[in-house]
N, C-alpha and C positions, 0 to 999 in steps of 0.2 A: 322200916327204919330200925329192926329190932334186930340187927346185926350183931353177933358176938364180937367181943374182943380177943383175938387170938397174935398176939405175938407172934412176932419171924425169929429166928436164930440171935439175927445180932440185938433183941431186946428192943427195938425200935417196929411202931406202926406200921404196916406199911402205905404210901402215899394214898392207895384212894380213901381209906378211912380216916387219913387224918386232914383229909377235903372234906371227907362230909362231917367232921366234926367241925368243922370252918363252916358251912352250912347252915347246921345247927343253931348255931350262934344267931345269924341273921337274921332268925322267928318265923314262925308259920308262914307269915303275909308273903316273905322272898322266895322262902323253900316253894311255897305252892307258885309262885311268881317263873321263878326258877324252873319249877316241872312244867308250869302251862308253854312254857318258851321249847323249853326239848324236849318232851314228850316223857313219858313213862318211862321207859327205854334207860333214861341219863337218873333217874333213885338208883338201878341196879349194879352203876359204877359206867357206862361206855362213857359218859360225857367224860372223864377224866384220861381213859385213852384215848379220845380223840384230840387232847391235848397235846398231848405225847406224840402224835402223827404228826400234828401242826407245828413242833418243836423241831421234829427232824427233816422236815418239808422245809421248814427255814432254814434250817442249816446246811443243808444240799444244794438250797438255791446258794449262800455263800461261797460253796466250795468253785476254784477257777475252774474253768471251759477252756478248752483252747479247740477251734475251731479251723478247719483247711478246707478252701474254694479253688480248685475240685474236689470233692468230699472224696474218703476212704473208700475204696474199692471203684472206682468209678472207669468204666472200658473205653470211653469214647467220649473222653474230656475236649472241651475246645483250646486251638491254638493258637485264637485269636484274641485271648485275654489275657491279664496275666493272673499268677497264682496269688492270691491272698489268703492272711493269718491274720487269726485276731482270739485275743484273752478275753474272756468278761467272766466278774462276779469277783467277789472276795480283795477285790482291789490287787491284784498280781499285773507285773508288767513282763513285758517279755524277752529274755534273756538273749536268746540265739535262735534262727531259724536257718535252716542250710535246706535248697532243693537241689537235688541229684538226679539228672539223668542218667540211665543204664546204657548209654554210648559216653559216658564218662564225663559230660557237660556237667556243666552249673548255671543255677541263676541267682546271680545278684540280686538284693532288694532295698528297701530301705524301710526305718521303722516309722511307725506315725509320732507326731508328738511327744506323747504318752507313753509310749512303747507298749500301748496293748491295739497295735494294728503293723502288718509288715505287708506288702506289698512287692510284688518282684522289679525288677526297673523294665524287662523285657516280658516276651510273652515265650510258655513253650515250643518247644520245637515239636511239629507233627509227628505223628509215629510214636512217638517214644515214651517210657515208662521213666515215673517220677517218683523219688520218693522223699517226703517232705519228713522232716524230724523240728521240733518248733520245744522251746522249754523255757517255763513260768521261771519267776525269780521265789516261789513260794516252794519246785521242785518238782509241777507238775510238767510232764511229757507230755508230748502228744508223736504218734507216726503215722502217716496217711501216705499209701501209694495209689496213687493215680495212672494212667495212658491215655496221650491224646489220640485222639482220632487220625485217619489219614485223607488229604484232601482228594476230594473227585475228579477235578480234573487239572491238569498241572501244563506248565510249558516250561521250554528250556532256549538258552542264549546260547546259540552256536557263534565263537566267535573267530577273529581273525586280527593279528595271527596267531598262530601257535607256538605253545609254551617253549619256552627252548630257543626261541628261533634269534636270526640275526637279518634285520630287513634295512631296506634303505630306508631315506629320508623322508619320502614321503608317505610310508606304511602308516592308516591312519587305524584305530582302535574302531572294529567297526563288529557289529552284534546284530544277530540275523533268529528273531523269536520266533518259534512254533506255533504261537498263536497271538494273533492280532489284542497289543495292548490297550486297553482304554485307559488307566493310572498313568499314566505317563510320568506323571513327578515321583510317582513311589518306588517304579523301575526305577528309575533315572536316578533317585536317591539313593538306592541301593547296590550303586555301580560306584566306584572309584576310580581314577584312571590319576597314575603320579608318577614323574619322572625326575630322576636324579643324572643331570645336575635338572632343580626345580625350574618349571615354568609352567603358566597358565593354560592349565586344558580346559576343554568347554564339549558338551555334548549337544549332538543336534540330529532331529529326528527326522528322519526321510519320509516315512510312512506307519503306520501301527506295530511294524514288524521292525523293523530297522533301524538301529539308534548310531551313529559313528562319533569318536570321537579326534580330537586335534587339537593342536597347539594355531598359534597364529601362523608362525612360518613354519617352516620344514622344520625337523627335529633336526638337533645338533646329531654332529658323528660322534659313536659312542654314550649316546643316551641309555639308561637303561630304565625298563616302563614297566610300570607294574601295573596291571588290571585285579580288580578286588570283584569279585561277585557275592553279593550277600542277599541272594534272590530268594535262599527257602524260605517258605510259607509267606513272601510278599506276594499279596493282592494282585497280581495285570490287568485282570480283568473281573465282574462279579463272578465269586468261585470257581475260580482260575488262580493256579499257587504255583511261585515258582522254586525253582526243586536246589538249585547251584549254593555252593560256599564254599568256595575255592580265589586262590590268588594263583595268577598268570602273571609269569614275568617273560620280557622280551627284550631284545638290544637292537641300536641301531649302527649299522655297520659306516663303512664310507662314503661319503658324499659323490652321488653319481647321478647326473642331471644331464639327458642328452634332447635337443633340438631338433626338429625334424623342420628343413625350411621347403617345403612341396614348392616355392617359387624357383627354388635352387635348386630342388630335387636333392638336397644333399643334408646327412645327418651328421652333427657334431655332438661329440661325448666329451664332456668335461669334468672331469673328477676331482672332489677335494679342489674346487678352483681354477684347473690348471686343465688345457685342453689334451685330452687322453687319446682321440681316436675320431677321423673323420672320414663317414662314408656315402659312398654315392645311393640311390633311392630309387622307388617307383612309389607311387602314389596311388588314389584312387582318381579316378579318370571323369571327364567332365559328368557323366552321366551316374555316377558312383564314387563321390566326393567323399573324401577322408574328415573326420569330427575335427575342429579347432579345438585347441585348448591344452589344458594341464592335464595329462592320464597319469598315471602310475601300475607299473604292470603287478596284474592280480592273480598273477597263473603264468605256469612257465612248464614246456611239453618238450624236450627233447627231437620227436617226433609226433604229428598229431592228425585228424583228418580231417577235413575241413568240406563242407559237401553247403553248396547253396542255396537248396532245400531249408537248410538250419536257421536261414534266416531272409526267408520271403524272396529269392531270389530265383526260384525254381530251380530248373535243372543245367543249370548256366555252367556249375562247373562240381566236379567233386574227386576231391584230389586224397587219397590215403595216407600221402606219407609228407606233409606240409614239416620241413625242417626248420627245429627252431624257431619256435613260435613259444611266443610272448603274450599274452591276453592285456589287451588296453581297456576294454570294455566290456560290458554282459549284452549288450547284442552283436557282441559278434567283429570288435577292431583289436588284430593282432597286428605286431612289427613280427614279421618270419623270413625266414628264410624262403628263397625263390629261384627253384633249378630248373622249372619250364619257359621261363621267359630268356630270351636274348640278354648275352652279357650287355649289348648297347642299349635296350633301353633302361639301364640305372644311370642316373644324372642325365639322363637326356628328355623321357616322356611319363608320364605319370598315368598306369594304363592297367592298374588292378580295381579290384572292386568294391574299395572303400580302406583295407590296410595298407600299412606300410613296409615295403618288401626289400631284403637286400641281396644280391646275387650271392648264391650257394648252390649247393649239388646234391646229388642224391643220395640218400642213406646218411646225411647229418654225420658225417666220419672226414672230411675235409678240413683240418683245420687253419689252410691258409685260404678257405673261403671266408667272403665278410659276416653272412648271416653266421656262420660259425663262431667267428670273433666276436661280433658281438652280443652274441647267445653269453660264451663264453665269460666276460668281463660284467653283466648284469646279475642282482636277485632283482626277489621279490621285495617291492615297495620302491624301486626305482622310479625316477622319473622321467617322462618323455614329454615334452611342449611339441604340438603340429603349429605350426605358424603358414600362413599365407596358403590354407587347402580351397577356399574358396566357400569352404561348408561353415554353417553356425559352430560355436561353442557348444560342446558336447554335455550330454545335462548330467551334472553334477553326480544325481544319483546311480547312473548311469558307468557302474562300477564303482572302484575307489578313487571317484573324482573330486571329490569335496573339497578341492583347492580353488576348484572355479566360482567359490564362492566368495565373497567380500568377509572381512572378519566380522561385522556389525551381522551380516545377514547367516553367516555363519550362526554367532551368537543368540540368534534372533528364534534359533531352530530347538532350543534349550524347554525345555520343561523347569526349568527348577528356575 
């Protein structure tokens, strides 16, 4: 306790001596009181720095934090949450937060309450590097770059039709996935399908793979359809991400709706209302009955080869250069053209192997043959009705046939 008095510059104690002259005061009983509590150690002055630690310990806890969820540096962030901000300490709220994607994105968010919490509304985008910039209303910053990871295994919507294009009336919006969805309403949410002039589209799912969409009736002529894909980083299946974000636009051209009557043997085209063109037939033959129903053609071949083999028929027939063929179905029912048969059996006997044929000639270079004409006058998304072939209603999925469906059952096929 026999500490000299020695003065600093400015004339003043300095603080540990003029604590233990505070000490002093208190009398033996505290001082010894006081030693038994801190040890030896705290007569020689530490207890008075350790004051000073605990002074600055509390003032650091004061000072604001601002905190980012992906943390600063982080390679292999998830993209399945979203990015959060949050201030604490010092009572600081939070001014502005901006997250940047380095593909030039953004993401929106929104602030808690309080504005010491921000929240993004969405989640990031896989792959990509972030870099979050967030600032106190006190002037504290914060900058944290992040990268999310890349998903393991991903699929894609092959769709139909294509961008650009101009199809008939009955071209329905139909999406063909790489891998078998289990989400079905997540897909399906993440799909749009809208046409201008407006009306009611509905989506309906064939199988795990294949989603198509439609209006009730045929599309007006001159519709113009936009398809939205907003499939990257949605879920289809557990850890399965789908990769799209792209808008598809397509138009519908004129109204073209031909009747195929196999009892009459004879085809009539009606366009825009008004009958355009009426041709004689051959059919499929009692022992190879042509599908009933609503087709719409989903493929159109100039020249194509057609071989029996393709479709459980053996070696019955196989023709290389089949003119003018139209695809009704995916197993295997075209309207084509037909240069081995006899001009007399069109309109007379129905004596092909399940399609519908119309007299033409070889090399698809005639163009006052019928198959020609009516190659000619058709696209894709046209309609064709078989009436009176004797065979069932051809099954819906069973190409781009989804018209054979009732609207209610139609709707029925929706995930959402």
């Amino acid at each position: 306790m026999g500490v000299p008095h020695i003065p600093n510059r400015s004339g003043r104690q300095p603080q540990e001596w003029s604590r233990r002259g505070v000490i002093s005061l208190l009398g033996a009983a505290g001082a010894a009181a006081l030693a038994g509590c801190t040890g030896s150690a705290d007569a020689s002055g530490t207890g008075s720095t350790g004051s000073g630690d605990a002074t600055t310990a509390e003032s650091a806890a004061q000072r604001p934090e601002i905190t980012v969820i992906p943390a600063d540096g982080t390679t292999a962030a998830s993209f399945v949450s979203p990015v959060e901000v949050a201030v604490r300490n010092g009572g600081a709220a939070l001014t502005s937060v901006r997250v940047a994607g380095g593909d030039g994105s953004t993401l929106a968010g929104s602030f808690g309450a309080d504005r010491t919490t921000w929240t993004s509304d969405g989640n990031p985008l896989s792959g990509t590097e972030y870099t979050v910039t967030a600032v106190a209303d006190d002037g504290t910053e914060s900058v944290a770059v992040f990268t999310t990871t890349r998903p393991g295994e991903t699929f894609l919507g092959y769709f139909t039709p294509e961008d650009g294009s101009t199809s008939g009336v009955g071209m329905p919006v139909s999406l063909n996935f790489t891998h078998a969805v289990t989400d079905r309403a997540a897909v399906q949410r993440a799909i749009t399908v809208s046409a201008e002039p407006p009306v009611e589209i509905v989506g309906h799912w064939f199988s795990d793979t294949r989603l198509d969409f439609r209006p009730e009736t045929y599309w007006a002529s001159g519709t113009t359809i936009t398809l939205g894909l907003r499939l990257r980083d949605v879920a289809g299946a557990d850890g399965v991400y789908g990769t799209q974000a792209k808008d598809v636009t397509f138009h519908i051209g004129r109204e073209q709706i031909s009747t195929v009557d196999l009892a009459a043997r004879e085809m009539t085209v009606r366009r825009d209302g008004e009958t355009f063109a009426t041709y004689p037939v051959t059919g499929g033959d009692p022992d190879h009955l042509t599908w009933s129903g609503i087709m719409v053609i989903s493929e159109r071949s100039k020249e194509t080869r057609m071989e029996s083999s393709t479709v459980g028929l053996g070696d019955e027939y196989d023709i290389p250069d089949v003119p003018h063929a139209q695809r009704l179905t995916t197993s295997g029912t075209f309207v084509h053209g037909n240069y081995w048969a006899a001009s007399s059996v069109f309109g007379s006997e129905n004596t092909s192997h399940g399609c519908v044929s119309l007299d033409d000639t070889r090399g698809a270079d005639d163009t006052r043959a019928d198959g020609y004409r009516f190659y000619d006058s058709s696209m894709l998304g046209d309609v064709v009705i078989v009436e009176n072939s004797g065979e069932v209603t051809v099954d819906p999925a069973n190409g781009l046939n989804g018209w054979n469906l009732s609207w209610a059952d139609w709707r029925a096929g929706s995930a959402l």
